[in-house]
N, C-alpha and C positions, 0 to 999 in steps of 0.2 A: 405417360400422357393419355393413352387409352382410358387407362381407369379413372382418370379426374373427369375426364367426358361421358365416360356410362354410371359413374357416380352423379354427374350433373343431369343425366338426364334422366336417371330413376329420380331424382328429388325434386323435378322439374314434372314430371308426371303425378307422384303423389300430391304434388300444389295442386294442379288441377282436378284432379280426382277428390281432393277434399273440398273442391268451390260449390258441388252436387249440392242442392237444398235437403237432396234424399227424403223431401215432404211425400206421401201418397196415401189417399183414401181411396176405399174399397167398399162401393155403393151396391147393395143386392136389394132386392124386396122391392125392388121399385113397381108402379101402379103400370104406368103408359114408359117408361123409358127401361131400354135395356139395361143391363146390372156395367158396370164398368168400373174400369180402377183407373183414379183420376191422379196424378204426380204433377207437383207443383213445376217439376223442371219443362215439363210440355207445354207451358203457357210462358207467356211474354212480362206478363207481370204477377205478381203475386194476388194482386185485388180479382187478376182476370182467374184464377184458380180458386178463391174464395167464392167467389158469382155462378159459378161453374159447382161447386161445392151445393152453393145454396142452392140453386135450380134444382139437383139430382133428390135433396130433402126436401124443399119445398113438394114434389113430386108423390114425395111418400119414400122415399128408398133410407138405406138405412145406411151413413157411412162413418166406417171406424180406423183408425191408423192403420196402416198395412206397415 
């Protein structure tokens, strides 16, 4: 009975673990903003991490897939 239960909750763990969007850019060279690594999962929506994206380019920085 043990092992059905630490069987269910390693595979109950790896679900969640794979829910991660694991999205992140890695903005440097920027003009007036500091260099930062931007992950999609830190924002609430994905539009609000694109927005966020754009600003750091629009700026001048340069971001590429981390």
């Amino acid at each position: 009975m043990k092992n059905i239960f630490y069987v269910g909750l390693f595979l109950l763990t790896i679900g969640f673990m794979s829910c991660s969007k694991d999205n992140c850019k890695e903005c440097t060279n920027c003009k007036t903003k500091a260099n930062a690594t931007l992950c999609e999962d830190d924002f609430e929506k994905t539009s609000n991490f694109n927005d966020e994206v754009d600003v750091m380019i629009s700026d001048g920085c340069t971001c590429v897939d981390k």
